[in-house]
C-alpha positions as CSV (number, residue, x, y, z in Angstrom):
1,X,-0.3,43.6,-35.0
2,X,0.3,46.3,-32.9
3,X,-0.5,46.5,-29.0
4,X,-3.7,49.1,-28.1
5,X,-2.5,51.9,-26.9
6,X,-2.5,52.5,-22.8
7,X,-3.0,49.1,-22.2
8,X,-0.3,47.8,-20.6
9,X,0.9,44.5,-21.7
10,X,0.8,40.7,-19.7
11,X,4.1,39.4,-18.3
12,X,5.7,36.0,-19.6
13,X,6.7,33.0,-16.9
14,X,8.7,30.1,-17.8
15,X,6.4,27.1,-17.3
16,X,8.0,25.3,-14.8
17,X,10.5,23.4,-16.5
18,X,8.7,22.6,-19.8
19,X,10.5,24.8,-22.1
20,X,7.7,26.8,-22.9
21,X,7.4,30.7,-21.9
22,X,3.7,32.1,-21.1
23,X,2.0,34.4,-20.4
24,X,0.7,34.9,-16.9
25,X,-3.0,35.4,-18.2
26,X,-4.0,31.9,-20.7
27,X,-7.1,32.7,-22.7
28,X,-9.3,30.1,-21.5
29,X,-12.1,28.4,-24.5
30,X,-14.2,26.1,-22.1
31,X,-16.9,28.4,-20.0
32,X,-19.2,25.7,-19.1
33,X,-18.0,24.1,-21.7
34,X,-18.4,20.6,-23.1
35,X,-20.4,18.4,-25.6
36,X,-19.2,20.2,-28.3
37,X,-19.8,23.8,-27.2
38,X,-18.7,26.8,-24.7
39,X,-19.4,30.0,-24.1
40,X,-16.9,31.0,-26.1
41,X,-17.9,28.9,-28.9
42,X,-21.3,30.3,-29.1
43,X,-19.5,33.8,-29.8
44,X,-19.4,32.0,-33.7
45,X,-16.7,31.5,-35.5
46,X,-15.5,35.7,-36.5
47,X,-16.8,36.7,-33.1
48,X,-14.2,34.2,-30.7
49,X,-11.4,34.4,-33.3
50,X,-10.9,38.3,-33.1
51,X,-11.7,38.1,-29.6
52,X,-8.8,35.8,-29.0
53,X,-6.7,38.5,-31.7
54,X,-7.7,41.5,-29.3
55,X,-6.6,39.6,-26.3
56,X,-3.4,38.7,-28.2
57,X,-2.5,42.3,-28.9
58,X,-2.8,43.0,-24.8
59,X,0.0,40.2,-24.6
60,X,-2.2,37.0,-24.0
61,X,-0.8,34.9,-26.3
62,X,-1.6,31.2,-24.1
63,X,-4.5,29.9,-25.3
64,X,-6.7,26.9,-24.0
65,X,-8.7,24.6,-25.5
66,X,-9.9,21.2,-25.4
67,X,-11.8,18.9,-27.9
68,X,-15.3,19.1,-25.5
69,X,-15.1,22.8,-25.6
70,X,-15.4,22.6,-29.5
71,X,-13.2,25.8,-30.4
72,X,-10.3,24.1,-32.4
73,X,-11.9,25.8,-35.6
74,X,-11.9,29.0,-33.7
75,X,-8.3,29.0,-32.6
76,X,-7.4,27.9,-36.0
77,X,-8.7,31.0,-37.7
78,X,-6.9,33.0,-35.1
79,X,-3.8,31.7,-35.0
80,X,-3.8,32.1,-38.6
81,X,-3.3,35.5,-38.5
82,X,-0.3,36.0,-35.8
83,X,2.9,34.2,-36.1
84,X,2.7,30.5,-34.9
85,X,5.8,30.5,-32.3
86,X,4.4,33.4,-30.1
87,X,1.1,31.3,-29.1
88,X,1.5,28.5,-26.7
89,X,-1.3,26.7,-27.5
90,X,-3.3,23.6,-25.1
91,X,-5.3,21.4,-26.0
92,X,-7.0,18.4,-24.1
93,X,-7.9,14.6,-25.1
94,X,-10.2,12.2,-22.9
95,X,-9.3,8.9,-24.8
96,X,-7.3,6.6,-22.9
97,X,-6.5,4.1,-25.4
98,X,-3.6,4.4,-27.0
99,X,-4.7,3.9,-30.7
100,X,-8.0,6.8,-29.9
101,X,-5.0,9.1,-28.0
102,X,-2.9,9.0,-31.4
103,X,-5.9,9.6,-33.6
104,X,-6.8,12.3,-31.1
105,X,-3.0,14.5,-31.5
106,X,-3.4,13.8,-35.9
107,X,-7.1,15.1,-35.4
108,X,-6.3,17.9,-33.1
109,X,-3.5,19.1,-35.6
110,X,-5.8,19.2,-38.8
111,X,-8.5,20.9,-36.8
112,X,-6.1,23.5,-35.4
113,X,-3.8,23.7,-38.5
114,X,-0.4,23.7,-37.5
115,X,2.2,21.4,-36.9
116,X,2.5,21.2,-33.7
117,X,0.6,21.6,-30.3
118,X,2.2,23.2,-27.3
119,X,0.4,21.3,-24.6
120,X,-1.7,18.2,-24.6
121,X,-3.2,17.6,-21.4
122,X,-5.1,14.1,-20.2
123,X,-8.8,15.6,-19.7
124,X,-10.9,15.2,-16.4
125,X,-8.7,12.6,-14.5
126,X,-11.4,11.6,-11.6
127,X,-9.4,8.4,-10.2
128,X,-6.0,8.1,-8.1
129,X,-4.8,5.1,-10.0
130,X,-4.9,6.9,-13.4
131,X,-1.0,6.9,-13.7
132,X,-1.6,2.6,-13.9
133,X,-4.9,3.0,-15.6
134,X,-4.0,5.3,-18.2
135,X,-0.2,4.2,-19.0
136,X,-0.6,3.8,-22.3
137,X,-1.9,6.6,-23.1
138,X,0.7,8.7,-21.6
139,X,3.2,6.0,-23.3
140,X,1.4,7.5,-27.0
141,X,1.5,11.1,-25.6
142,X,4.8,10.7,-25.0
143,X,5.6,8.9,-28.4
144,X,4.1,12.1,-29.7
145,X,6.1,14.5,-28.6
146,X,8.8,12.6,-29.8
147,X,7.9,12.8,-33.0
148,X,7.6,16.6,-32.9
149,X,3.3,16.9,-32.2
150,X,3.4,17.8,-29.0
151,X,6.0,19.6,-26.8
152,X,4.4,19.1,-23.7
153,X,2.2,17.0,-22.0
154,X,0.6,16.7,-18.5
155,X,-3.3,16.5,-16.9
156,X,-6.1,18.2,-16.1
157,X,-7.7,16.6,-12.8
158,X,-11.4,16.9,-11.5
159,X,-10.9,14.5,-8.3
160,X,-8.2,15.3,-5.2
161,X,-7.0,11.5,-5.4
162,X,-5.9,12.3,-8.9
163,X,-4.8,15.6,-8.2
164,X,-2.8,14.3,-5.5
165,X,-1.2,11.8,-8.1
166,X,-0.4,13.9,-10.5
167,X,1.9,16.0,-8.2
168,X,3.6,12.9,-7.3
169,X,4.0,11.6,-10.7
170,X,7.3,12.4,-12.5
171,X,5.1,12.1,-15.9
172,X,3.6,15.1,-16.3
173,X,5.1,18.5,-17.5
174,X,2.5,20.5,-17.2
175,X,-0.8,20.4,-14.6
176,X,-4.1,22.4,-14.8
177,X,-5.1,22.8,-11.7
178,X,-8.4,24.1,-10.2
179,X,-7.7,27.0,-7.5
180,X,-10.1,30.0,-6.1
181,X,-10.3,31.1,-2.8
182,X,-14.1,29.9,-1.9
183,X,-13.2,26.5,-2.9
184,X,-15.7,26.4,-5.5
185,X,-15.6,23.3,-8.2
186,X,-12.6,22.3,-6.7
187,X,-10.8,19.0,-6.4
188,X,-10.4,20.0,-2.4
189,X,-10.0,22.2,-0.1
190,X,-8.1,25.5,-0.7
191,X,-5.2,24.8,1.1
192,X,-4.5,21.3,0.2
193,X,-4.3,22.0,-3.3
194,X,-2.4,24.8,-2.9
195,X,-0.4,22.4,-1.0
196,X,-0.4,20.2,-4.0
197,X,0.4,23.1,-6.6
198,X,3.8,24.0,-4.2
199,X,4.7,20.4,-4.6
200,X,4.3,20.5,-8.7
201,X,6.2,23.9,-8.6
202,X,9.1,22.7,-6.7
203,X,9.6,19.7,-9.0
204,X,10.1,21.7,-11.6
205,X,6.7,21.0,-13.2
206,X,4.5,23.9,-15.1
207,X,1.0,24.8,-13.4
208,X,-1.9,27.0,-14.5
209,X,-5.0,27.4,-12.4
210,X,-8.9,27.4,-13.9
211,X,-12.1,28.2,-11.9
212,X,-9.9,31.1,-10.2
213,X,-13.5,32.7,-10.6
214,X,-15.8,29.4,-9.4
215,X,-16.9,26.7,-11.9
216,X,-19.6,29.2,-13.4
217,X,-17.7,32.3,-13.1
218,X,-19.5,32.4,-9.4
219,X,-16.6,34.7,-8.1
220,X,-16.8,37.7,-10.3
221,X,-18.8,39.8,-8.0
222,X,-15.4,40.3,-6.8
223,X,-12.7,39.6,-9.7
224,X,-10.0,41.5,-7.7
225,X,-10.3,39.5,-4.6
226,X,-10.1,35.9,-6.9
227,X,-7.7,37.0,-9.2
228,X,-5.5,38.5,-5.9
229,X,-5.7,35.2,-4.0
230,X,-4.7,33.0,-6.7
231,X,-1.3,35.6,-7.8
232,X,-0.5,36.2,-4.6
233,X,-1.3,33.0,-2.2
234,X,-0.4,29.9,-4.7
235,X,2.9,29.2,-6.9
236,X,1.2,28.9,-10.3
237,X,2.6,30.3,-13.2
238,X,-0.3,31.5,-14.9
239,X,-4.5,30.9,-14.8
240,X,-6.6,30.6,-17.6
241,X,-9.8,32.3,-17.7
242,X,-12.8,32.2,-20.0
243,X,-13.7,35.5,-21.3
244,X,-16.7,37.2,-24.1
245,X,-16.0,40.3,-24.3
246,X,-13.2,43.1,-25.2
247,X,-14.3,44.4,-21.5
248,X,-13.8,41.3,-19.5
249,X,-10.2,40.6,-21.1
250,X,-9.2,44.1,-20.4
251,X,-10.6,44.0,-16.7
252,X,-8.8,40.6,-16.1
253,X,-5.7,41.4,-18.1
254,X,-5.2,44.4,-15.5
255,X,-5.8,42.4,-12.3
256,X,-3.7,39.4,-13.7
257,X,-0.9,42.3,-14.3
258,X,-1.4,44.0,-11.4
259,X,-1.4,41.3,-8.9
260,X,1.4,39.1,-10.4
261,X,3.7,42.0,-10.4
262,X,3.3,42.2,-6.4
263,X,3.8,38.6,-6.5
264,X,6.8,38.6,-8.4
């Protein structure tokens, strides 16, 4: 594939100390997303998978999914067609038992048809004590990416008590974090999670930020002023974004360039 012309092309970050390289924009697969279905999903099977091949030729080759969002047959079918080490691809799992987590990672790598996932994330961590609750799971996540499945692993939190456990826990590599300026289906305010996020960054771990735009995509009166905010005032790497059109991922792609380069 070649890039479109005059549209400049995403930077790459190191993910914190994961080993994995992404870029700064992550295609995001879970617009009030769950039960099966997103807004991305309901763009149909052709419709998501060259949307996800457009953004790819504009350099955003970090995709997102989850098993709720129900778009592993859709990233399948696009990462078909491009060359399987230049996507860093995350996926999510909710089980918590060990045998449902390992069933999970086989599942997830039939659905999505490769050998390996990038990231697998806990899902929706709402309780501080999920580093005791949740051990062995983490334990089978991390038997995974022994074996090769998995490269990274780390969480996805929707509570501030598990937010704030996850930047103290040495387990994770990786944390999805939500960030906006408006504090909008966040775990808590503003500036304690960008508190939080400065923590994961300086231990080394790898963060991307959702909701940069609310929980509903509330913020995109004004997509310069989210997208600004969360480049420029918090240490993430990258942040995922749901998009539906060749126009929003050309409209993002430019902020998320534009405002990342001050950044830098």
């Amino acid at each position: 594939m070649t890039a479109p012309i005059d549209k400049p092309q995403i930077d790459t970050v190191e993910l914190g100390a994961s080993g994995l390289n992404v870029s700064r924009l992550s295609f995001g697969t879970g617009t009030i997303g769950g039960g099966g279905r997103s807004q991305q999903s309901d763009l149909g099977l052709e419709g998501l998978s060259s949307l996800l091949l457009y953004a790819y030729d504009r350099g955003i080759t970090f995709w997102d999914g989850a098993d709720g969002y129900g778009t592993h047959e859709h990233l399948a079918k696009a990462l078909a067609q491009v060359e399987r080490s230049t996507v860093t691809l995350t996926t999510k799992t909710t089980s918590r038992n060990p045998e449902d987590v390992a069933a999970d990672v086989e599942r997830f790598l039939r659905e999505l048809k490769t050998d390996y996932i990038d990231i697998v994330l806990l899902h929706c961590l709402t309780s501080s004590d999920w580093p005791e609750t949740a051990t062995a799971a983490m334990e089978q996540l991390d038997r995974c990416k022994q074996r090769g499945l998995i490269r990274a692993v780390g969480t996805s939190c929707h509570d501030l008590g598990a937010l704030t456990a996850s930047a103290s826990s040495s387990w994770p590599d990786v944390n999805l974090v939500r960030i906006n300026y408006a504090g909008e289906a966040m775990c808590g305010p503003p500036d304690k999670v960008r508190e939080l996020i400065e923590q994961m960054v300086l231990d080394g771990k790898g963060v991307y930020g959702m909701k940069v735009v609310g929980g509903g995509g509330d913020l995109t009166q004004d997509p310069a002023r989210a997208i600004q905010y969360v480049a420029e005032q918090t240490g993430v790497h990258a942040m995922v974004m749901g998009m539906t059109s060749r126009a929003q991922v050309d409209e993002n792609a430019g902020l998320v360039q534009q405002f990342s380069a001050v950044a830098v």
